[in-house]
Biopython code that builds the backbone (N, CA, C, O; Angstrom):
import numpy as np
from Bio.PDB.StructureBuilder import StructureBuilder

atoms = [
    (1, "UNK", "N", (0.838, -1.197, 0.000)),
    (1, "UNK", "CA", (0.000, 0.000, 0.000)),
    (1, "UNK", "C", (0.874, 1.248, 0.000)),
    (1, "UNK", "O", (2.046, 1.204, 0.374)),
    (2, "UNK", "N", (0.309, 2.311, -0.407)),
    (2, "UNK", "CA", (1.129, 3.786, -0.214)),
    (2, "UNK", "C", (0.088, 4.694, 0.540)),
    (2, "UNK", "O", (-1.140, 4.762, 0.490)),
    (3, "UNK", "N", (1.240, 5.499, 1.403)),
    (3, "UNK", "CA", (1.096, 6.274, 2.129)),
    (3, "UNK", "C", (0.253, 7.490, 1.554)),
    (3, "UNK", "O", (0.611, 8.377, 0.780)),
    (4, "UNK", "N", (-1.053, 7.251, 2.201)),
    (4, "UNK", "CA", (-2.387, 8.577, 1.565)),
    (4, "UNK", "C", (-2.554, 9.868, 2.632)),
    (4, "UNK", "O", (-2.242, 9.559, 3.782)),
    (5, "UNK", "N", (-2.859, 10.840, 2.508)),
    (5, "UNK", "CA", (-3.188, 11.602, 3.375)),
    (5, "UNK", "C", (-5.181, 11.687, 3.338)),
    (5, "UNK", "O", (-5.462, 12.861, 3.582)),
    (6, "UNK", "N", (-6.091, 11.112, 3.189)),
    (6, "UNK", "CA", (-7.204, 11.576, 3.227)),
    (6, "UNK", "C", (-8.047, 12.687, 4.105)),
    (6, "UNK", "O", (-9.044, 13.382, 3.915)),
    (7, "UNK", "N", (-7.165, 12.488, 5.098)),
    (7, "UNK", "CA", (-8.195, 13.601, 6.378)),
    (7, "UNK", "C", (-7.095, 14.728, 6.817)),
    (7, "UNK", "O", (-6.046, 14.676, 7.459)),
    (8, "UNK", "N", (-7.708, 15.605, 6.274)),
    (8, "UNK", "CA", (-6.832, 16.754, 6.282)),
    (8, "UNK", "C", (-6.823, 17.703, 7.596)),
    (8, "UNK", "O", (-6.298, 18.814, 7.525)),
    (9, "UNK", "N", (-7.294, 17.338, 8.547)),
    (9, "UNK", "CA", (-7.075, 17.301, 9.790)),
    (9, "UNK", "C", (-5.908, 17.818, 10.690)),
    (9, "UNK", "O", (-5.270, 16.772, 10.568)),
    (10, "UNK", "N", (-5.284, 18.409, 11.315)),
    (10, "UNK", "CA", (-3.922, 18.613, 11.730)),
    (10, "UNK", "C", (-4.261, 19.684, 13.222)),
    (10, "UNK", "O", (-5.190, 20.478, 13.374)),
    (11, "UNK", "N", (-3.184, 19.356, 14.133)),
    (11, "UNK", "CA", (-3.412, 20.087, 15.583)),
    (11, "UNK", "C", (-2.249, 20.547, 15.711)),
    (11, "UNK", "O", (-1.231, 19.993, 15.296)),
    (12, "UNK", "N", (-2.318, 21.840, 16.432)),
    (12, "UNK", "CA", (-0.770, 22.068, 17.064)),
    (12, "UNK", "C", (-0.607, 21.518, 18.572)),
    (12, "UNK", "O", (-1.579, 21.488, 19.326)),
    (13, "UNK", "N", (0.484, 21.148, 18.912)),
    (13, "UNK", "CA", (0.927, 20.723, 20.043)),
    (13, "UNK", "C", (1.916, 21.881, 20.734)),
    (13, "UNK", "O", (3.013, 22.254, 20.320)),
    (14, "UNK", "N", (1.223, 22.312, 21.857)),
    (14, "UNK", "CA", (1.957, 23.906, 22.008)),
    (14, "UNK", "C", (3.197, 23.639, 22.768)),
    (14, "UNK", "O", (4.115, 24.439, 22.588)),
    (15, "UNK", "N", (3.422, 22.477, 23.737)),
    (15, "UNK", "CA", (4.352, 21.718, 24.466)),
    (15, "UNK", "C", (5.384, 21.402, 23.866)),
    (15, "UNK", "O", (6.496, 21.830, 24.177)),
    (16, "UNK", "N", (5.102, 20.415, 22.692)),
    (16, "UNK", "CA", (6.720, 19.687, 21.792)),
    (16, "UNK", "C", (6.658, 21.314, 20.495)),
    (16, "UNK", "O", (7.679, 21.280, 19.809)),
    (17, "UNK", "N", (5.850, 22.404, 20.161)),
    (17, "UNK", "CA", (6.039, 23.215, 19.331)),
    (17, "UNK", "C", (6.040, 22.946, 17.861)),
    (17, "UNK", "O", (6.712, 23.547, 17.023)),
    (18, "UNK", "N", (4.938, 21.656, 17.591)),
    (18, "UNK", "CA", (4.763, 21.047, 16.222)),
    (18, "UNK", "C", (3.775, 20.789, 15.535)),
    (18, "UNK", "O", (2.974, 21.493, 16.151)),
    (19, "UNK", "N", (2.885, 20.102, 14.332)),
    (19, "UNK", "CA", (2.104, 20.383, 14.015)),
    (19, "UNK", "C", (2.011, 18.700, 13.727)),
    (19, "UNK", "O", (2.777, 17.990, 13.075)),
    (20, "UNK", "N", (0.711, 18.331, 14.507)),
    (20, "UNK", "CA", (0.378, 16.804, 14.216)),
    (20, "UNK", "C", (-0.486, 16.366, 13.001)),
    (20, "UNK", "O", (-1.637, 16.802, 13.024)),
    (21, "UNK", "N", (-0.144, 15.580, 11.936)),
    (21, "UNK", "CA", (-1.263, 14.769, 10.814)),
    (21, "UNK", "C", (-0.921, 13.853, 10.693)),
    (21, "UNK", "O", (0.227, 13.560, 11.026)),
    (22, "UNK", "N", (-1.992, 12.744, 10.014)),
    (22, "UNK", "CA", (-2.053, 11.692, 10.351)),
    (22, "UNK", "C", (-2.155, 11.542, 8.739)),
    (22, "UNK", "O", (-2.664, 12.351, 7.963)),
    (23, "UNK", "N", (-1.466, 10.147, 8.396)),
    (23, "UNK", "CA", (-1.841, 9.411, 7.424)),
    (23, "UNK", "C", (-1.700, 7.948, 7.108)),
    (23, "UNK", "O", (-0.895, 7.234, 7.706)),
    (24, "UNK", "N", (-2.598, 7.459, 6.037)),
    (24, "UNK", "CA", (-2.324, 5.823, 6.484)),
    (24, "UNK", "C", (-2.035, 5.276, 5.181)),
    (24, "UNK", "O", (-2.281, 5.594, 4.017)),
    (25, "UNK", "N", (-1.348, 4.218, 5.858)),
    (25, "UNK", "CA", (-1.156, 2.938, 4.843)),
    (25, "UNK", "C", (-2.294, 1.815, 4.901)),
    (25, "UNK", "O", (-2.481, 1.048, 5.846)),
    (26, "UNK", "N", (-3.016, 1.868, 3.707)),
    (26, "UNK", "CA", (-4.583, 0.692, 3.792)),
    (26, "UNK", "C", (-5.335, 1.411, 5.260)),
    (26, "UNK", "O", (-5.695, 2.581, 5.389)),
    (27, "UNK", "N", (-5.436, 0.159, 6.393)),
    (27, "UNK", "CA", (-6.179, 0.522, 7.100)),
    (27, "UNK", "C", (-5.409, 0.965, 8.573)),
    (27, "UNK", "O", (-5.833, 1.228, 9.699)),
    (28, "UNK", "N", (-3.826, 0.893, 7.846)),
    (28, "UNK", "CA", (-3.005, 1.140, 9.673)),
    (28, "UNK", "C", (-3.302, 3.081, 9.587)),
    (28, "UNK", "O", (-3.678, 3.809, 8.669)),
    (29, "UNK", "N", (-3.031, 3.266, 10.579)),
    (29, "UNK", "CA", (-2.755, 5.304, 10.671)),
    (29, "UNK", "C", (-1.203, 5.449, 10.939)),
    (29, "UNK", "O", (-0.572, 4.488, 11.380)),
    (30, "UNK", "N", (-0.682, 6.491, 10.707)),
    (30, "UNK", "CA", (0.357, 6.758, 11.158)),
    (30, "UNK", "C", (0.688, 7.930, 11.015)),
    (30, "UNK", "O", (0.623, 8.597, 9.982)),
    (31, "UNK", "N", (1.251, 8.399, 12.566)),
    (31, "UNK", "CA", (0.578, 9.731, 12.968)),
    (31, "UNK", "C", (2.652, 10.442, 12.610)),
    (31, "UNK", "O", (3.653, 9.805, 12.937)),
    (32, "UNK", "N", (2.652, 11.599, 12.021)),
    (32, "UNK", "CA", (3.209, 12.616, 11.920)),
    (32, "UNK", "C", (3.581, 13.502, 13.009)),
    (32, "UNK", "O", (3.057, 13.301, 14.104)),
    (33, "UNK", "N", (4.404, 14.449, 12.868)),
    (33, "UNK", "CA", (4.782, 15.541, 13.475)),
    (33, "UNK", "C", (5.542, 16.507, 12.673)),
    (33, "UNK", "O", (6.551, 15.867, 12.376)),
    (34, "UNK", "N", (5.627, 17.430, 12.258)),
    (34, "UNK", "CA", (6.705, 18.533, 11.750)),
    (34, "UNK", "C", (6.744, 19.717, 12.365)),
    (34, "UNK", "O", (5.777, 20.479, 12.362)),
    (35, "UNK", "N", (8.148, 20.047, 13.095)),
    (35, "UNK", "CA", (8.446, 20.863, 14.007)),
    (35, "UNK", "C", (8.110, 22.208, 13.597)),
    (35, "UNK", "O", (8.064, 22.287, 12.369)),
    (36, "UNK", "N", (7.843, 23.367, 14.233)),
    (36, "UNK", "CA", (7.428, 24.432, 13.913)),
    (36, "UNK", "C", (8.578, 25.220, 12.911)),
    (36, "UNK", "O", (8.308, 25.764, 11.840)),
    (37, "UNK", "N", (9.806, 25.142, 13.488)),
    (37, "UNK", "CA", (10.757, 25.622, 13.042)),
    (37, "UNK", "C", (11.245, 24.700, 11.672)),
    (37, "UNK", "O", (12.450, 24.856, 11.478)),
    (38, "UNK", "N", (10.679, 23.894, 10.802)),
    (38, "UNK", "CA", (10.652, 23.638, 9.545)),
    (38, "UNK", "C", (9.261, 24.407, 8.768)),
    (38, "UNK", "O", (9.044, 23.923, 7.657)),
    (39, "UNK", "N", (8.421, 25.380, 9.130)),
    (39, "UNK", "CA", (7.326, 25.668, 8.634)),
    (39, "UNK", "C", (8.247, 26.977, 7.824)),
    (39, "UNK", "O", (9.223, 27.357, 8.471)),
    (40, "UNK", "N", (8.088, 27.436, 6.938)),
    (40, "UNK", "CA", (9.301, 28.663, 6.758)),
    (40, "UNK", "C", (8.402, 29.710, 7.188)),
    (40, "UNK", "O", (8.799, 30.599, 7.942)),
    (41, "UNK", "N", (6.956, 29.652, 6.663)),
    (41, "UNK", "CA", (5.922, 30.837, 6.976)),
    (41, "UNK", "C", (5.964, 31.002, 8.066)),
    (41, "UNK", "O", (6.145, 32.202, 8.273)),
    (42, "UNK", "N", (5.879, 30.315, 9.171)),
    (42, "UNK", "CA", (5.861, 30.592, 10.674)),
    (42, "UNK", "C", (7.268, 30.744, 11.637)),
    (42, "UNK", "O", (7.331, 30.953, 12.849)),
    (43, "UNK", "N", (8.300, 30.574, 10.711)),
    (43, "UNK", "CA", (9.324, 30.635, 11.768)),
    (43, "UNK", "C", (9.636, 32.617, 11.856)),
    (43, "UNK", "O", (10.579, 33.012, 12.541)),
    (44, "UNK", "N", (8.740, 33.640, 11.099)),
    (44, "UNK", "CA", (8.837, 35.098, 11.685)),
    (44, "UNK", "C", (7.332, 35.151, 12.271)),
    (44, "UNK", "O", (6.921, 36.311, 12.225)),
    (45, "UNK", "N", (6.463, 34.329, 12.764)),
    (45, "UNK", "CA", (5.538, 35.084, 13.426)),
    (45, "UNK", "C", (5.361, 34.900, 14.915)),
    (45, "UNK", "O", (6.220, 34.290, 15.552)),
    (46, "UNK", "N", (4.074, 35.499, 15.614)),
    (46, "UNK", "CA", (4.020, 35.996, 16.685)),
    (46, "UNK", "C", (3.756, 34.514, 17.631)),
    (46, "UNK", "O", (3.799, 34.588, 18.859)),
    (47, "UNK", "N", (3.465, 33.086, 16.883)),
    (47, "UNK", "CA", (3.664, 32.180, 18.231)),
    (47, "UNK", "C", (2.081, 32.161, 18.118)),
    (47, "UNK", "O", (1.499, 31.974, 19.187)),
    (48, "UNK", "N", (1.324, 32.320, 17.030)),
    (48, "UNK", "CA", (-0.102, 32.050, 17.410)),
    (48, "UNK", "C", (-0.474, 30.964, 16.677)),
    (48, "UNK", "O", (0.086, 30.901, 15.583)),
    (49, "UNK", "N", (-1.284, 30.038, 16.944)),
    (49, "UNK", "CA", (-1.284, 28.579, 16.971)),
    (49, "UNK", "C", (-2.180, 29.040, 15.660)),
    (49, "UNK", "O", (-1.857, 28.426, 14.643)),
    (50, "UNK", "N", (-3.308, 30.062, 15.478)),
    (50, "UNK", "CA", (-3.415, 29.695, 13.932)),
    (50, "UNK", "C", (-2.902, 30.212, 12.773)),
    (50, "UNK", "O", (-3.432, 30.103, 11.667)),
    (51, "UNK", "N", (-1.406, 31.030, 13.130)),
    (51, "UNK", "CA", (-0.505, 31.028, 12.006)),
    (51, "UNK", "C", (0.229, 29.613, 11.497)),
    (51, "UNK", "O", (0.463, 29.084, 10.410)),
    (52, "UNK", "N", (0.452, 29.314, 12.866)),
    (52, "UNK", "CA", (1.244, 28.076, 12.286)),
    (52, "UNK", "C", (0.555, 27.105, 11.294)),
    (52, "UNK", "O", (0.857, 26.634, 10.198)),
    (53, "UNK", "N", (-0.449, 27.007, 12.102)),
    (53, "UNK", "CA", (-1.416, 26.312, 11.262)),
    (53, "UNK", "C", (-1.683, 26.714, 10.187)),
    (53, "UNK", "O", (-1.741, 25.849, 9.314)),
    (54, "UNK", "N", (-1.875, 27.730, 9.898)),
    (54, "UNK", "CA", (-2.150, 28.466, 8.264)),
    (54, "UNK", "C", (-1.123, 28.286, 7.445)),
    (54, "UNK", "O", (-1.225, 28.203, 6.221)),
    (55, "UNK", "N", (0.382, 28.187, 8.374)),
    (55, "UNK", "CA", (1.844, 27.764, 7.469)),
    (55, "UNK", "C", (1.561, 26.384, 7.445)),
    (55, "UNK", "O", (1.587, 26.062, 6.257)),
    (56, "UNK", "N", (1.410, 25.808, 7.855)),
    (56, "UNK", "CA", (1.049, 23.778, 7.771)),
    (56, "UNK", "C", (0.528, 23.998, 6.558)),
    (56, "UNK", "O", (1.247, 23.822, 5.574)),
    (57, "UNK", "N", (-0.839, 24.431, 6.406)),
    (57, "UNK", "CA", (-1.919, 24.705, 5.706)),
    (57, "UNK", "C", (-1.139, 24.977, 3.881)),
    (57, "UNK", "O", (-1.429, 24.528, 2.772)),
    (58, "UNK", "N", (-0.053, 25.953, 4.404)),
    (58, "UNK", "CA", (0.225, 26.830, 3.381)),
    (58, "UNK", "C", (1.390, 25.724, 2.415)),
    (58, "UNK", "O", (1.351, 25.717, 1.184)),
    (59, "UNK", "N", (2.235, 24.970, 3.100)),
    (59, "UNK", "CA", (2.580, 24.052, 2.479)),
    (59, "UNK", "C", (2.243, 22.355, 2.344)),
    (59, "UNK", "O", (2.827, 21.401, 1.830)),
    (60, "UNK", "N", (1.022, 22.541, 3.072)),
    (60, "UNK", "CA", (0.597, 20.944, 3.184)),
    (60, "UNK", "C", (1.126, 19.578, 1.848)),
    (60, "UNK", "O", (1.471, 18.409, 2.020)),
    (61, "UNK", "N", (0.980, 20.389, 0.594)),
    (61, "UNK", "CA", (1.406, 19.584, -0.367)),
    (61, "UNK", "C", (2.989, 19.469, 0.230)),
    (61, "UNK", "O", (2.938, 18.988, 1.362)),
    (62, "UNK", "N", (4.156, 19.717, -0.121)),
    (62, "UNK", "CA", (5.994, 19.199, 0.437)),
    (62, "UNK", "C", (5.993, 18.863, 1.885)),
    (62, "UNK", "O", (6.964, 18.365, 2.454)),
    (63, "UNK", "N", (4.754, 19.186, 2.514)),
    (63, "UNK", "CA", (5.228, 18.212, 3.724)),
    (63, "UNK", "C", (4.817, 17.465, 3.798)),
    (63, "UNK", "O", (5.507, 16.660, 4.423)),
    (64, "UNK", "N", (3.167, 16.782, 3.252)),
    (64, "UNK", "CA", (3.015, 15.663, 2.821)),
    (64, "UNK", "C", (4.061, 14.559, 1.985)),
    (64, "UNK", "O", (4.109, 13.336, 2.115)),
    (65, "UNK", "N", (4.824, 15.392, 1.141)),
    (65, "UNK", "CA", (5.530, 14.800, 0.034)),
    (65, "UNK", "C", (7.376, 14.096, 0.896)),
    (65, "UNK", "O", (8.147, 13.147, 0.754)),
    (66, "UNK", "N", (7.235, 15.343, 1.743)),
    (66, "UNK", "CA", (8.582, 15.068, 2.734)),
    (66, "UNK", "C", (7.970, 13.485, 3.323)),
    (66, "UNK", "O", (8.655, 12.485, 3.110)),
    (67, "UNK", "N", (6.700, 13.379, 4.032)),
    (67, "UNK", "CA", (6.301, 12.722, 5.120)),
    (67, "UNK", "C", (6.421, 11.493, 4.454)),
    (67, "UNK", "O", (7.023, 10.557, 4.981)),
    (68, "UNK", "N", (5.780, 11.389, 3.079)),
    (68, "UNK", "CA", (6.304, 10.245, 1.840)),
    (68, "UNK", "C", (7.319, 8.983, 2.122)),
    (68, "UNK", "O", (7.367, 7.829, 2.550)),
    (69, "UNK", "N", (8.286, 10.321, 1.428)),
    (69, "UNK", "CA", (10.093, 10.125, 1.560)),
    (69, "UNK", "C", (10.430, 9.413, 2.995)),
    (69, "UNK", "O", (11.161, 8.430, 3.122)),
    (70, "UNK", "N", (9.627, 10.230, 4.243)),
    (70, "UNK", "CA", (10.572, 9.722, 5.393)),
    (70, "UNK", "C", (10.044, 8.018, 5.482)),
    (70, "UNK", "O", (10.768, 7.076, 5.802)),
    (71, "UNK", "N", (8.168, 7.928, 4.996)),
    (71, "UNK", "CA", (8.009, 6.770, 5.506)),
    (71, "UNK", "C", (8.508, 5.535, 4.690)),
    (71, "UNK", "O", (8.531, 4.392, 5.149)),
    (72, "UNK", "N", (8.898, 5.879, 3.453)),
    (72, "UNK", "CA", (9.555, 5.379, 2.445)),
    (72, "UNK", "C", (10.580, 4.547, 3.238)),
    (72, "UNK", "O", (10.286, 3.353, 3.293)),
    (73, "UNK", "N", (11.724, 4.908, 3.869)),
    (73, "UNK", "CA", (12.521, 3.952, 4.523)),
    (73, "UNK", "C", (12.653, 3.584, 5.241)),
    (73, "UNK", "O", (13.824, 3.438, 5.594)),
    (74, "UNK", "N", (11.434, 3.049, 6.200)),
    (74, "UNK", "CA", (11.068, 1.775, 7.026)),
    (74, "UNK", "C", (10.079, 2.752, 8.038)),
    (74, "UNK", "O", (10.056, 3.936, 8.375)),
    (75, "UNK", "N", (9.486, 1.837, 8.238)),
    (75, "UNK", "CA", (8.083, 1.800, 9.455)),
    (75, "UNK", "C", (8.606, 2.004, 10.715)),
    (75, "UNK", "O", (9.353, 1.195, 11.266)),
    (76, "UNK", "N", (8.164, 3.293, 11.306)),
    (76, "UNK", "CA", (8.302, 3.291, 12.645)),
    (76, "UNK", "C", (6.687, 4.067, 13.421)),
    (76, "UNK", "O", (5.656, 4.450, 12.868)),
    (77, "UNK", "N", (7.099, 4.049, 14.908)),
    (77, "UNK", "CA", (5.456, 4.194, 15.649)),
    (77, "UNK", "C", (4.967, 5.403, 15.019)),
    (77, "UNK", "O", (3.921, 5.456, 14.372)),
    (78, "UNK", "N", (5.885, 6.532, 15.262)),
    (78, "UNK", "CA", (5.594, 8.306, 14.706)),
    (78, "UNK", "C", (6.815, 8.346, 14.044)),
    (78, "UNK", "O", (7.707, 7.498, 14.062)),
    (79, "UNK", "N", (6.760, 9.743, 13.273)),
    (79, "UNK", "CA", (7.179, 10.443, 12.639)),
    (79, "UNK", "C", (7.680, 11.973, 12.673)),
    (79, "UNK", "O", (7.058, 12.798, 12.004)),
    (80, "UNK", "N", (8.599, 12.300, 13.307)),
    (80, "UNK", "CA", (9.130, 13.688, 13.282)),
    (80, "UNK", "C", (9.893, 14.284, 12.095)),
    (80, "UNK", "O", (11.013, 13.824, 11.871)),
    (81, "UNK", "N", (9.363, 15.355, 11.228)),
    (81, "UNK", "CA", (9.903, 16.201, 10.291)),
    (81, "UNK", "C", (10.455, 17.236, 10.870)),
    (81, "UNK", "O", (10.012, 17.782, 11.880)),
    (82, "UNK", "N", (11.428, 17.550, 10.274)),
    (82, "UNK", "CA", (12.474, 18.656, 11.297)),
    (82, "UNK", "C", (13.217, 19.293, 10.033)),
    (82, "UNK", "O", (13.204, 18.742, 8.932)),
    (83, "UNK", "N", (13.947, 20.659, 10.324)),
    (83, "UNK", "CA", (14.198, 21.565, 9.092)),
    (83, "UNK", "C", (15.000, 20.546, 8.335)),
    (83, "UNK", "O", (14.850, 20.563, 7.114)),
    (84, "UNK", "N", (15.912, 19.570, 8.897)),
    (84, "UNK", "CA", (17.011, 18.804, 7.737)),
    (84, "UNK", "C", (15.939, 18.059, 6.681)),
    (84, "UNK", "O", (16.152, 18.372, 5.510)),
    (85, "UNK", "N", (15.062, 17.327, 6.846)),
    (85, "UNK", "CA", (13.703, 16.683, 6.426)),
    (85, "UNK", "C", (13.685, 17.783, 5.310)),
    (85, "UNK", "O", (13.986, 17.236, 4.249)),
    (86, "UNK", "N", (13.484, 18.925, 5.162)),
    (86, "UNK", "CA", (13.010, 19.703, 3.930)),
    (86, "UNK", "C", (14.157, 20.158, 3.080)),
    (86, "UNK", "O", (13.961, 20.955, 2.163)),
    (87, "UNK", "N", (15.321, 19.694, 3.343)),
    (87, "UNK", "CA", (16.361, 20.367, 2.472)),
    (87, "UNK", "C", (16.521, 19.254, 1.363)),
    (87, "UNK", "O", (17.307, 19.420, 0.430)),
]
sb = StructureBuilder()
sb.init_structure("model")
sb.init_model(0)
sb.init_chain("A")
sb.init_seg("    ")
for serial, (resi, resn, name, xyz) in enumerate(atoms, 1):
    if name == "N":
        sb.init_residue(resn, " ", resi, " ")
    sb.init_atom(name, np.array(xyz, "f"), 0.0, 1.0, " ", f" {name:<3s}", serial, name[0])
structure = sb.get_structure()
């Protein structure tokens, strides 16, 4: 199976400073993270949970496409995207 995003869904986590989505393979889920400081839109604003989100929002297609790539080389529980992830 390949990795789908269908539910476009996503939360910030104000504690770890990241943005959670979920996507699955067939019927497993597998839940995401990409750190705030890989969002480029949000790394000059004021820290308000629905900018960030609007930067998630704003590149959802390459971080989906990053999230791809990472699950591409082997299965693990979660998933953390971090600025090296987008270069």
């Amino acid at each position: 199976m390949t990795l789908n995003f269908p539910n476009r869904s996503r939360s910030y986590d104000a504690a770890a400073r990241r943005i959670r989505f979920v996507g699955h393979d067939g019927m497993f889920e597998v839940p995401f993270f990409v750190e705030i400081a890989a969002l480029p839109a949000a790394t000059a604003t004021s820290g308000a949970e629905a900018e960030y989100l609007s930067a998630f929002d704003a590149e959802r297609s390459s971080i989906q496409d990053v999230a791809r790539e990472a699950y591409s080389h082997g299965r693990k529980n979660m998933y953390v995207l971090t600025q090296a992830d987008f270069r």
